[in-house]
VOGUNU-81639 format. One line per field, with one value per atom (N, C-alpha, C): residue number from 1; atom name; y, x, z. Coordinates in steps of 0.1 Angstrom, whole numbers, plus 5000, padded with zeros to 4 digits. Atoms other than C-alpha are relative to their C-alpha. Layout:
<nodes>
resi: [NUM | ...]
name: [CA | ...]
y: [Y | ...]
x: [X | ...]
z: [Z | ...]
</nodes>
This chain:
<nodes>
resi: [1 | 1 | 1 | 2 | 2 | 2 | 3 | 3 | 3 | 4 | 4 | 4 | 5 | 5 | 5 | 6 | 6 | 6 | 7 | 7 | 7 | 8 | 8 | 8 | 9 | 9 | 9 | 10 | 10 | 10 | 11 | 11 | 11 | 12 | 12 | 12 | 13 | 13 | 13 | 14 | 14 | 14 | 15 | 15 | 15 | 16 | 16 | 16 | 17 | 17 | 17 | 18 | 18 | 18 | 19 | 19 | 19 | 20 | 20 | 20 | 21 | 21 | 21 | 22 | 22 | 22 | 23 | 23 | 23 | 24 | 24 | 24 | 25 | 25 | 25 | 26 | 26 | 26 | 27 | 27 | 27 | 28 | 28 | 28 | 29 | 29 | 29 | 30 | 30 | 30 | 31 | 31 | 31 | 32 | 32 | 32 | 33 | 33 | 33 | 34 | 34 | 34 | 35 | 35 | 35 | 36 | 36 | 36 | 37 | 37 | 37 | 38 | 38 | 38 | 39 | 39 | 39 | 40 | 40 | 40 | 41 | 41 | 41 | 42 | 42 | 42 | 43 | 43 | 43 | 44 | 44 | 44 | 45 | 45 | 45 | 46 | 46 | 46 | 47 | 47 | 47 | 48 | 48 | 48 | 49 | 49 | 49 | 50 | 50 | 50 | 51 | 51 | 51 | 52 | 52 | 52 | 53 | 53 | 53 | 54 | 54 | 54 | 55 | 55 | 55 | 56 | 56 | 56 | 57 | 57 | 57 | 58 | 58 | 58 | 59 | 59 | 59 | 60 | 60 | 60 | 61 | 61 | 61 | 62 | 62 | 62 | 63 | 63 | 63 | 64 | 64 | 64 | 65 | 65 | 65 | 66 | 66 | 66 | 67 | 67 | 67 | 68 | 68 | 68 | 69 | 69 | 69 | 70 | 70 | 70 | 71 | 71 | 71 | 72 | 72 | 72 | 73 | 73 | 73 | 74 | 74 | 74 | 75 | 75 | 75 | 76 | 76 | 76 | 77 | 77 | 77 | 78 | 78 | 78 | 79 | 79 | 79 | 80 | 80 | 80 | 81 | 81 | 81 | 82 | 82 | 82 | 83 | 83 | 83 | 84 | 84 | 84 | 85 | 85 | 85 | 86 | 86 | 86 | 87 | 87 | 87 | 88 | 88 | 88 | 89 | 89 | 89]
name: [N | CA | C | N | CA | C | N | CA | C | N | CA | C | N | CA | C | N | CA | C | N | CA | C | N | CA | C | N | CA | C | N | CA | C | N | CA | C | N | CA | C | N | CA | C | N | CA | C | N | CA | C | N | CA | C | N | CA | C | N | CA | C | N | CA | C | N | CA | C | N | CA | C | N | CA | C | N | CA | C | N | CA | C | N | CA | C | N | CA | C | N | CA | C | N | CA | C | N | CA | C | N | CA | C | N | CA | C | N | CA | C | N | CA | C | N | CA | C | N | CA | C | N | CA | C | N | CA | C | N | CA | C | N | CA | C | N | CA | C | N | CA | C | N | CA | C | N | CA | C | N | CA | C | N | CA | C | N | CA | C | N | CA | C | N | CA | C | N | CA | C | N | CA | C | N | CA | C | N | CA | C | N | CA | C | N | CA | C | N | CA | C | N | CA | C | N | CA | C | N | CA | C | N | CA | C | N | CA | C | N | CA | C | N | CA | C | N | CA | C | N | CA | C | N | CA | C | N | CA | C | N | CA | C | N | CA | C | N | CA | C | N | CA | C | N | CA | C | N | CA | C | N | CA | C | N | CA | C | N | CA | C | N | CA | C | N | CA | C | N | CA | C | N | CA | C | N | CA | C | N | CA | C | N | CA | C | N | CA | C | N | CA | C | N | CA | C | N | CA | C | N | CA | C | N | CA | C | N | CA | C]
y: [4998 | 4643 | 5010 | 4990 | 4660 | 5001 | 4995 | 4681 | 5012 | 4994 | 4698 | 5010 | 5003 | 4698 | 5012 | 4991 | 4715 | 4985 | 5012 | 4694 | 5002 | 4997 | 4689 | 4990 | 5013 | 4669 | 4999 | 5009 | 4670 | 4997 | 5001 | 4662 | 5017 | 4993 | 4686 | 5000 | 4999 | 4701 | 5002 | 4996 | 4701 | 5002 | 4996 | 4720 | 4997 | 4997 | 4711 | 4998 | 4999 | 4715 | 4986 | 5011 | 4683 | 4986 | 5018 | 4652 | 4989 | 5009 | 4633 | 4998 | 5005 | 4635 | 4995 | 5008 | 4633 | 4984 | 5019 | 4596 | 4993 | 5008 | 4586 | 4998 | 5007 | 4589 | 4990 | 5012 | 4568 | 4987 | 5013 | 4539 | 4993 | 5002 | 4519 | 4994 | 5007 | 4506 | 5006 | 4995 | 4523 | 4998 | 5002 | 4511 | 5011 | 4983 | 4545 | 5005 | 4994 | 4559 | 4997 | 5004 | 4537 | 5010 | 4992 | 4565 | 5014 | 4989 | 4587 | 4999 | 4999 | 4594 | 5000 | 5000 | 4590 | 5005 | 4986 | 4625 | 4994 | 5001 | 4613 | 4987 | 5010 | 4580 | 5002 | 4994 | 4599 | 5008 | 4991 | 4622 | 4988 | 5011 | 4587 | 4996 | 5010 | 4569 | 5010 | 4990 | 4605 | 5000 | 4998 | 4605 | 4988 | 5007 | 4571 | 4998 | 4998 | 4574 | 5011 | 4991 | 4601 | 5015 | 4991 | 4626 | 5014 | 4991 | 4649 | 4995 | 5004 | 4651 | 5004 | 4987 | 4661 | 5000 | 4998 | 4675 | 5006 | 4989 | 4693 | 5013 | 4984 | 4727 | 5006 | 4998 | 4738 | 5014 | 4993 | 4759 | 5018 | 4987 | 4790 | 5007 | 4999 | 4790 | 4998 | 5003 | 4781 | 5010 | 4985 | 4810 | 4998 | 4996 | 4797 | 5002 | 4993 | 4808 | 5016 | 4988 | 4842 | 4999 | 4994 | 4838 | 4988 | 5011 | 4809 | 5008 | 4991 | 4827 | 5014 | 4987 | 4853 | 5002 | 4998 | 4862 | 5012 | 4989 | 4887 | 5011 | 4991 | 4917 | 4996 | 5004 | 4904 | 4989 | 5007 | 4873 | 5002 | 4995 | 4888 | 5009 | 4995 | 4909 | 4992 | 5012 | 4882 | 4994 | 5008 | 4858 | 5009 | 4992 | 4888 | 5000 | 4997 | 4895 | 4988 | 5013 | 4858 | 4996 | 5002 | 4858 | 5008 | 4992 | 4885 | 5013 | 4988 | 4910 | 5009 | 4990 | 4943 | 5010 | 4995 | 4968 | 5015 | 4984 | 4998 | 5010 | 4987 | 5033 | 5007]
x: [4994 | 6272 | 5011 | 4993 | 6303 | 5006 | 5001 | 6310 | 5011 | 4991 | 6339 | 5004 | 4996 | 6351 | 4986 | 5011 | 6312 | 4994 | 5010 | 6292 | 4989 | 5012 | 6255 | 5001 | 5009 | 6235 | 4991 | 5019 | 6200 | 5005 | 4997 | 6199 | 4995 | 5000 | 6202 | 4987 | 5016 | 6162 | 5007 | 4998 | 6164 | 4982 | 5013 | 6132 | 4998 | 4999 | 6122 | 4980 | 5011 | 6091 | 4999 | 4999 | 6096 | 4997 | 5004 | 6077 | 5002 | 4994 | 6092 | 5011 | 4989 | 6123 | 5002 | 4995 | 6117 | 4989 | 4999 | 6098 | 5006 | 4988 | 6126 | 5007 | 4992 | 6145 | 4991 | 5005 | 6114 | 5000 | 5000 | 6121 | 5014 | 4987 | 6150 | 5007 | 4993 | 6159 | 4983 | 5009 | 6138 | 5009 | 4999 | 6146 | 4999 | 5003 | 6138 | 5010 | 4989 | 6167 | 5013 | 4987 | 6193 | 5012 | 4985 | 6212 | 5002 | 4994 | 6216 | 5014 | 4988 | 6248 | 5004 | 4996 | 6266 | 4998 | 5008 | 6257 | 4988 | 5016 | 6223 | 5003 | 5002 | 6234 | 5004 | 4996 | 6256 | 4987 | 5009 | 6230 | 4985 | 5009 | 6204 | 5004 | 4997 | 6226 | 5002 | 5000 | 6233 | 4985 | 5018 | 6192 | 5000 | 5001 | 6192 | 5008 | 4991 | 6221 | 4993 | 5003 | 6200 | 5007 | 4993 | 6221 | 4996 | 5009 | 6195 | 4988 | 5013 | 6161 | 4989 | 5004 | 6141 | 4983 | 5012 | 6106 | 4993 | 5006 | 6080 | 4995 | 5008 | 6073 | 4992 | 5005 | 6049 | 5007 | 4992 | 6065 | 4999 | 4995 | 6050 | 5006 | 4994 | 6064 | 5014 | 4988 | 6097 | 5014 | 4992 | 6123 | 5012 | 4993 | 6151 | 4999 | 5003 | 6137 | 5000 | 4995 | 6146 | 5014 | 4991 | 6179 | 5004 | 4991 | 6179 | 4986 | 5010 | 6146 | 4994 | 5012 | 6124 | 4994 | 5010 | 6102 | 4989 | 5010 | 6069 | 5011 | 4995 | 6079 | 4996 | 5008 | 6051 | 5011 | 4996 | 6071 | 5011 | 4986 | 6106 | 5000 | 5002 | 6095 | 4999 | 5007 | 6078 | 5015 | 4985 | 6111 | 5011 | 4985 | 6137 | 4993 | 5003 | 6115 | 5000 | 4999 | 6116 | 5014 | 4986 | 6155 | 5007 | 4991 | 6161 | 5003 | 4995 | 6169 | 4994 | 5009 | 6162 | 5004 | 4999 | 6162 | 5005 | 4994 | 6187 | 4999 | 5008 | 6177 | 5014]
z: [5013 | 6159 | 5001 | 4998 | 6155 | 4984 | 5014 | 6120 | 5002 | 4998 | 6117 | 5011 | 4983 | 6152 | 5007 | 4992 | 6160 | 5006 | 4996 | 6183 | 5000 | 5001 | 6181 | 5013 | 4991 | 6211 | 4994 | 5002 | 6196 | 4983 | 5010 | 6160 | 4989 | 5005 | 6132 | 4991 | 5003 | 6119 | 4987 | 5010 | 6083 | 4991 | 5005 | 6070 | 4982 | 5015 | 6032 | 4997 | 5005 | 6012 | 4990 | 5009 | 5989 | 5007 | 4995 | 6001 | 4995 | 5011 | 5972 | 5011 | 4996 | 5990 | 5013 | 4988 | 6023 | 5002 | 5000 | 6018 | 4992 | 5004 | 6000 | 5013 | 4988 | 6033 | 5012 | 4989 | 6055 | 4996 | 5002 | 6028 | 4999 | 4993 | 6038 | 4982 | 5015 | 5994 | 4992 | 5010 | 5964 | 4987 | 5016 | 5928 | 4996 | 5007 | 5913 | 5002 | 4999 | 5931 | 4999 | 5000 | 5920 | 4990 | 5008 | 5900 | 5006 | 4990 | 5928 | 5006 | 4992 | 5938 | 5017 | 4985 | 5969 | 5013 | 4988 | 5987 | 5003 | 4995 | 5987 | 5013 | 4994 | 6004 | 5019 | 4987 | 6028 | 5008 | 4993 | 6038 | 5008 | 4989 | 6046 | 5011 | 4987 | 6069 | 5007 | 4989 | 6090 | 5005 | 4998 | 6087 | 5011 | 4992 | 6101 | 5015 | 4990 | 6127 | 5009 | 4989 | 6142 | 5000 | 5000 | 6134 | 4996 | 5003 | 6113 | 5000 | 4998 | 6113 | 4988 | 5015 | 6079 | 5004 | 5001 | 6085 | 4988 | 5014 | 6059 | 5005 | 5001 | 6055 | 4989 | 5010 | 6032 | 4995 | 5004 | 6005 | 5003 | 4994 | 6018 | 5011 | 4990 | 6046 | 5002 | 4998 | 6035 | 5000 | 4998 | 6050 | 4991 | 5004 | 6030 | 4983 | 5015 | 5996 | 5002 | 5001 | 6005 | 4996 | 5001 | 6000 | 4983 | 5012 | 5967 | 4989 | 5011 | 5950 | 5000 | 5000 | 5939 | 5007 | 4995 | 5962 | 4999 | 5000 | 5963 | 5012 | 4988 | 5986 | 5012 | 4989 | 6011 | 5007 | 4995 | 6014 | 5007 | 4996 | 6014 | 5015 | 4991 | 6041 | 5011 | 4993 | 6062 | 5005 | 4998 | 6059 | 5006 | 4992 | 6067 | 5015 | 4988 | 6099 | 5007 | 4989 | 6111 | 4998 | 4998 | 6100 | 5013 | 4989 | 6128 | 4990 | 5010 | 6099 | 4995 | 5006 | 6096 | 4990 | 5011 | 6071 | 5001 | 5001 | 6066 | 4995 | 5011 | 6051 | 5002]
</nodes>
């Protein structure tokens, strides 16, 4: 896969908590989603091309809700220490 002139070899992991969406992408036509727009369509055939890969993560575990939500302190903590990120005084 090559994305603005970066190359990947393996395919790109895309972690989500939503199992709505990701078995929308193991079924190849769903009626339900005929009023999805294009992005969605673009992002299946990269799925099927091999190019990403979407697994589940359960939502506690999901590191990038540090940076799109609220989080507890516990969590916020947790997630900066598995970002690499530490904390300045």
């Amino acid at each position: 896969m090559s994305f603005m002139s970066i190359e990947f070899s393996n395919p790109v992991v895309i972690f989500d908590d939503n199992q709505a969406c990701i078995q929308s992408f193991e079924k190849s036509e769903q009626k339900k989603l005929k009023h999805v727009d294009i992005q969605y369509q673009f992002v299946k055939d990269i799925k099927f091309k091999g190019d990403i890969d979407v697994k589940f993560v359960e939502s506690k575990e999901q590191i990038a809700d540090i940076l799109t939500k609220g989080v507890s302190a516990v969590l916020f903590t947790k997630f900066r220490e598995r970002l690499g990120l530490v904390q300045i005084k």
